[in-house]
N, C-alpha and C positions, 0 to 999 in steps of 0.2 A: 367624347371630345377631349380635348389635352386644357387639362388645367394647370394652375402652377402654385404652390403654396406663399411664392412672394407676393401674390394679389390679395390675402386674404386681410380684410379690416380696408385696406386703401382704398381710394374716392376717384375714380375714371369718370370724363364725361366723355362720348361716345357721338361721334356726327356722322351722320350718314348710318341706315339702317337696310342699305341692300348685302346682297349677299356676306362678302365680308365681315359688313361692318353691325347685321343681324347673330352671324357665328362669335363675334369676338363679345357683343354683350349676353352671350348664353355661357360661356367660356368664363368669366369675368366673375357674372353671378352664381356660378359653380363653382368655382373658386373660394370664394365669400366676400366679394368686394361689393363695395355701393358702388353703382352707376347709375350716371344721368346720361339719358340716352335724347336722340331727337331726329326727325328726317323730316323735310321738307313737305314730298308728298304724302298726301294723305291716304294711300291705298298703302303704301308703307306704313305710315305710320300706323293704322288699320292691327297688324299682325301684332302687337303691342298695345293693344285699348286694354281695358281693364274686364276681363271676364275672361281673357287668354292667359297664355302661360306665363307671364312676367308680370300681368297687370300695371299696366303703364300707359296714362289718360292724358289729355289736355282739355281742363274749360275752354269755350269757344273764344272767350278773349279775356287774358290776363294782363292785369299792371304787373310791371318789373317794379324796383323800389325808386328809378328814378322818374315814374309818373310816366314811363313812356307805354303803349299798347303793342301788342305780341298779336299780330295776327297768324294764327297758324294754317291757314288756308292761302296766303301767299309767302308765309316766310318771310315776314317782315317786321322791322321795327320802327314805327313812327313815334314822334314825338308827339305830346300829347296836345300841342295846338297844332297839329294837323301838319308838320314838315313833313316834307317828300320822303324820309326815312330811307334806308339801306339794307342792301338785301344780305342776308344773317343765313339763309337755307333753311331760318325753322329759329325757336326757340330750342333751350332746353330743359326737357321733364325732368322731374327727379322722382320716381314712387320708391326707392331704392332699387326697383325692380324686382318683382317678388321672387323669392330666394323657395326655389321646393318644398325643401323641410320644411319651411314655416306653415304648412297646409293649403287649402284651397285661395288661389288666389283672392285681392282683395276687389270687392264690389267698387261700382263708379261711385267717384270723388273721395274712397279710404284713401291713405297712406301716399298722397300726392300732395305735391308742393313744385312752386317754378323756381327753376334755379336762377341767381341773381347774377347777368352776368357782369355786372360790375365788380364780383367778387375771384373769378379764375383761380386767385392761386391757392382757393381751397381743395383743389384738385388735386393729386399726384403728375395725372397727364391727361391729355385731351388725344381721343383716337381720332383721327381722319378715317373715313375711306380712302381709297386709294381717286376715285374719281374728284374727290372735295379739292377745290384748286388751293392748292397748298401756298401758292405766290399772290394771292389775290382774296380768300380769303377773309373778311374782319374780324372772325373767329380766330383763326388760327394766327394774326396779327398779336391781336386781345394776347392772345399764350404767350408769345414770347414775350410780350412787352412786362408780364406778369413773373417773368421766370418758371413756365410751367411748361415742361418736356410736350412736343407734336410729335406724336407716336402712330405707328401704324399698326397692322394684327401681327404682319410679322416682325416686328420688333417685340410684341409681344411672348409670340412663339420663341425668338431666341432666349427671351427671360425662362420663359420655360422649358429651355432645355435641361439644366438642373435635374429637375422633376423626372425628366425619361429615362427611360432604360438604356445602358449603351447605345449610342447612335452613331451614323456621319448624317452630316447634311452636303446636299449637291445643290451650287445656286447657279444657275443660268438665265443673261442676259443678254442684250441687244438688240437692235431694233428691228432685225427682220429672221427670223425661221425660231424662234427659242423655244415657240410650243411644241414643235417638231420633235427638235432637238430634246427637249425635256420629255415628251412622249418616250421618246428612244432612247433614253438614256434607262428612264423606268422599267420600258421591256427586257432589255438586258440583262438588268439586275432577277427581273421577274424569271424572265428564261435562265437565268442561273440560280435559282431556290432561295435570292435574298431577300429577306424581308423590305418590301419597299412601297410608298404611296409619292402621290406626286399631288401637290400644291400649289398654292400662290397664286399665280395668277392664270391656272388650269384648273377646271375641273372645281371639286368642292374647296371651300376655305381650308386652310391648314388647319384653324382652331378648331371648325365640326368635326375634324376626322379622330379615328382611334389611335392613341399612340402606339406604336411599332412595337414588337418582341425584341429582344435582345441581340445586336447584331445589325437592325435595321438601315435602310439610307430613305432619307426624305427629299426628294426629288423636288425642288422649288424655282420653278420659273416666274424672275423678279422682271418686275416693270420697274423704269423710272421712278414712278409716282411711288412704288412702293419701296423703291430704296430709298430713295428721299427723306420717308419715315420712318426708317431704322437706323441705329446706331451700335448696335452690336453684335450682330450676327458675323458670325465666326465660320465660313464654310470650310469642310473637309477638303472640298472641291468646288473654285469659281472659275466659271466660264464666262467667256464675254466675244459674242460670235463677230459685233462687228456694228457700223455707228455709219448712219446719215441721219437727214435730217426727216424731225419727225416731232411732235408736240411740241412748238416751238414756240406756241402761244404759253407754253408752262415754264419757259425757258428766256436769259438771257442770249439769246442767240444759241448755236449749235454748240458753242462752248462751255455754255454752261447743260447743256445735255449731254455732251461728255462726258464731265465732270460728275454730274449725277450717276453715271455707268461705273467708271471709275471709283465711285465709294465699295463697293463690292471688296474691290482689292484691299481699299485703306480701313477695311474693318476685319481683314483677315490675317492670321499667324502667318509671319515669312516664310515659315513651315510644312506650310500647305498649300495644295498643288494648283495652279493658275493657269488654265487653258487660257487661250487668247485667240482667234480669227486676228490677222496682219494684213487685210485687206483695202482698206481706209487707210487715212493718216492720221484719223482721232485712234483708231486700235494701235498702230501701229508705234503710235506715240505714248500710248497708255504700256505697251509692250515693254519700249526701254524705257519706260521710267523704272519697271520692273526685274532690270534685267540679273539686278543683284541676286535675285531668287536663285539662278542659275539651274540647278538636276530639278528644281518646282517649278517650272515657269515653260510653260509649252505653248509654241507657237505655230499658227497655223497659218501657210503660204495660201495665197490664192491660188486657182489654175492647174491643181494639181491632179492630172488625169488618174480614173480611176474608172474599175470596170465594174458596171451598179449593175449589169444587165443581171444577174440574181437577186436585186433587191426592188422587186416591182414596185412599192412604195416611194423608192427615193430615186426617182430620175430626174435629171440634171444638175447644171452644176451648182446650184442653192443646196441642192439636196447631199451633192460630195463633202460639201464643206459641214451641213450639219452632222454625216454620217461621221465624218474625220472627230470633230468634238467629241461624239457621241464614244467613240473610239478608245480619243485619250483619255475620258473618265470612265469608261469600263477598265484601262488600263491599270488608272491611278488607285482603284478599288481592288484589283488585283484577280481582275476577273480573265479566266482562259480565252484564248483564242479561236478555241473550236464553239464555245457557245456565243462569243460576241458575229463569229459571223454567221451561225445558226439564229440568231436574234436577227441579224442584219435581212436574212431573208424571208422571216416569218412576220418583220415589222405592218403590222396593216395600216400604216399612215394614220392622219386626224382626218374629223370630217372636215372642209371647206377650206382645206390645205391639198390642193393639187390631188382632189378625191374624185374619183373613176367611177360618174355614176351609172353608166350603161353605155352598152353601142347598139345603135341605132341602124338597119339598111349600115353596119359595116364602118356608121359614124360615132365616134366614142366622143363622148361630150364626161368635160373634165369642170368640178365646182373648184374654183380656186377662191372664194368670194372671201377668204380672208387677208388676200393683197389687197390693203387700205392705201398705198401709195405706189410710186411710179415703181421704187427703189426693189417692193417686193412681187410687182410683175412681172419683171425686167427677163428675170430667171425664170419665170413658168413659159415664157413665150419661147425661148430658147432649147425650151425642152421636147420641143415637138416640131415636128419638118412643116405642115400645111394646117394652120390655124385658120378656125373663124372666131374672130376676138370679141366679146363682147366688154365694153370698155366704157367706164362712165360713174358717177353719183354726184356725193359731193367732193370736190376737188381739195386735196391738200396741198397743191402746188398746179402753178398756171401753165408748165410745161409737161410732156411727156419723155425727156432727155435720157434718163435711164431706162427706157426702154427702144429707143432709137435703133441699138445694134442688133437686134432681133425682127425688127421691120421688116426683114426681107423672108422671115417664116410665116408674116400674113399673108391670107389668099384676099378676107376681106375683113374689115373691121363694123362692128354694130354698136354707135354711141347712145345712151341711155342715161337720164337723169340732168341735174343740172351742168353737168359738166360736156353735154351731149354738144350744144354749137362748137365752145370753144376746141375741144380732143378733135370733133371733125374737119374745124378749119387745120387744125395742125398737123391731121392723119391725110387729108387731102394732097396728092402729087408722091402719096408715100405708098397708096393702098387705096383700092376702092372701098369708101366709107358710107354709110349712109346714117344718117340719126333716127334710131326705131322709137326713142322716146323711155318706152319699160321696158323690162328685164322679157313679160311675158313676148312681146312684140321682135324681140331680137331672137329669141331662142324661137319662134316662129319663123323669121325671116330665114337666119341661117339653116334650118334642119331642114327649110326648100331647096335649097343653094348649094349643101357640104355633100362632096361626094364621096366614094365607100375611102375609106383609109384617112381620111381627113378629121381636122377635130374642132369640135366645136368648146372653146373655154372661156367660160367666165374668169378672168381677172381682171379684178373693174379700174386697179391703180388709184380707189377713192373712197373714200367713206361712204356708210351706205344712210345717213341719215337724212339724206332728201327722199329718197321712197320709203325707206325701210326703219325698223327699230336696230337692228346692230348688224352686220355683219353675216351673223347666224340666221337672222329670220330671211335675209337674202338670199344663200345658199337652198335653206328648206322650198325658198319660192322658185328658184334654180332646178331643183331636183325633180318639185309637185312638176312644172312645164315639161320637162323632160320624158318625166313617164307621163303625161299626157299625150307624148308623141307615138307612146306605141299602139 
């Protein structure tokens, strides 16, 4: 794991214990720092009881000093004549967390105490998750008001750059293809013998993984949420593919999710190299703000034809534009031409990213199930001549607008989930539509219907948490149907 020697003796409380936010307090207390750590649920909080690696318990119900009760089975704090109380995500533990060397974890109810949150600024910083609503919050409120830094793991990691051995870091963000693009940006390096892993918001935490040999690039695809909580990361190379709208309940309006994009830049040396997508008028705007950068500042047109037919992973034109990024930071790294398009045609894609799971009687059925919006459909439907669409969850937007210009590559559409009446009234007179209801019922319907050359695709343009747990467990239920057809 990457630790850092500036952590060591300093006091992190620590919210949220899924993935991330379980890597940065292993990270932390490797280090030598005290942390108080806490998560809501309690199958989480579970990997952290005291008889595991950190030993870190909660009695069933604790007083705070101001007489209020900490239920930690809903996460809440009432007062103690019984007001409606405010939801907090959890209290927070303090065992210090047990530290390795110190020997076998401590037994239930040692070296525990509840942290007092009326105290915050005994803290250095308070880490978010990335998922913990940074706007909304009373924890994260509580911090500032306290003057105590809202941090995230990768602001953590920038601190610990120090610490590594020669590196670059490569940051890529915006709202639609970054995992891709970060994928691809990693093989490249890979297929060129450079040392490289990819993070953030792919794949393992930045903080579990091993720090890099000497020479290395750290491949870090940022979300919003996570740039939000950094303030120092210094990329060798920031990317920024491109901006609609999208978590906008975390946002001022799309302005202020701009703007959130936008930090990437305003924490980087002039000096260093700034890919841009100029396809929007939030990138495009973010472009010349930067134009003073001038031989560092790269810009990328939309609509610029290109022949992918060698690169079976990246067809269409979503995929030219992330290929184009992917491009100018193999460029910027000073990586040859002959292995960036040797990379370009060995790329084997992500899963649930416009992923080729089989053909069928001649029907190839494609998992796209990680378009969560209209914006990142738009482009997989345009990628294929005779679609059967399957379309639907929970909706992030009441139209289907950006996908409009590609309507005439449906043969027929299968609406699914909550979003099933409203897409069909609106696919109705565009394409024959019918509402299957589930995922399994649609990839039934159609695999009757799609004839040999034809394709059958999931991109649902919606969230999947009306049937599903994320995204991912939707694809796998995508796939399971699929080979159930043979």
């Amino acid at each position: 794991m990457i630790v850092a020697k500036a952590w060591k003796g300093r006091r992190y409380a620590v919210l949220g214990l899924a993935r991330s936010g379980a890597a940065t307090v292993r990270a932390l207390v490797a280090s030598g720092a005290q942390v108080v750590a806490w998560d809501a649920d309690a199958e989480t909080r579970a990997a952290f009881l005291p008889g595991t690696e950190f030993g870190v318990g909660l009695p069933p119900a604790i007083q705070d000093r101001a007489g209020s009760t900490i239920d930690p089975e809903l996460g809440t704090v009432r007062e103690a004549k019984g007001g409606g109380g405010y939801p907090l995500g959890g209290a927070l533990v303090d065992g210090h967390l047990h530290h390795p060397e110190d020997g076998p974890p401590p037994r239930a109810g040692e070296e525990l105490r509840v942290a007092e949150f009326g105290d915050l600024s005994e803290y250095d910083a308070l880490v978010l998750s990335p998922g913990v609503p940074l706007n909304t919050h009373p924890l994260a409120a509580a911090a500032r008001a306290a003057g105590v830094p809202v941090i995230g793991d990768i602001e953590l990691f920038a601190q610990a750059r120090a610490d590594l051995l020669p590196h670059k870091v490569v940051g890529i963000t915006g709202t639609n293809g970054k995992s891709t693009t970060t994928a691809l940006v990693h093989h490249i390096l890979v297929t060129a013998g450079t040392p490289a892993l990819m993070g953030g918001n792919i794949g393992l935490p930045i903080l579990a993984q091993e720090p890099l040999a000497a020479g290395g690039v750290y491949v870090l695809e940022l979300s919003s949420y996570q740039l939000d909580l950094t303030q120092t990361l210094d990329c060798e190379v920031a990317v920024l593919l491109n901006i609609t709208p999208d978590h906008l309940d975390r946002y001022d309006g799309i302005d202020g999710y701009a703007a959130s994009k936008a930090r990437l830049f305003a924490m980087q040396s002039p000096e260093h190299e700034a890919v841009i997508g100029i396809g929007d008028a939030y990138t495009a705007g973010i472009a010349r703000s930067l134009s003073a950068r001038g031989e560092y500042l790269t810009r990328i047109a939309p609509g610029v034809c290109m022949d992918q037919r060698a690169w079976p992973a990246l067809q269409g034109p979503h995929n030219a534009q992330n290929a184009l990024a992917a491009i100018a930071v193999a460029r910027a790294l000073e990586i040859d031409e002959a292995t960036i398009d040797r990379a370009l045609a060995t790329f084997a894609g992500l899963p649930h990213r416009m992923e080729h799971i089989a053909t069928v009687d001649g029907v190839a059925y494609v998992n796209d199930s990680k378009a969560t919006n209209p914006d990142s459909t738009a482009p997989a439907l345009a990628a294929f001549d005779r679609i059967h669409w399957i379309v639907g969850g929970r909706a992030k937007s009441d139209d289907l607008d950006a996908c409009a210009p590609a309507f005439g590559h449906v043969v027929r559409a299968y609406a699914i989930g909550e979003a099933a009446p409203r897409f069909a009234a609106i696919l109705n007179g565009h394409m024959p539509v019918e509402q299957a209801g589930t995922l399994a019922a649609a990839v039934a319907s159609a695999a009757s219907q799609a004839l040999a050359g034809e394709t059958v695709l999931l991109s649902p343009a919606c969230a999947s948490f009306d049937q599903f747990g994320d995204y991912e467990e939707r694809g796998r239920a995508f796939r399971a149907a699929v080979e159930g057809l043979a």
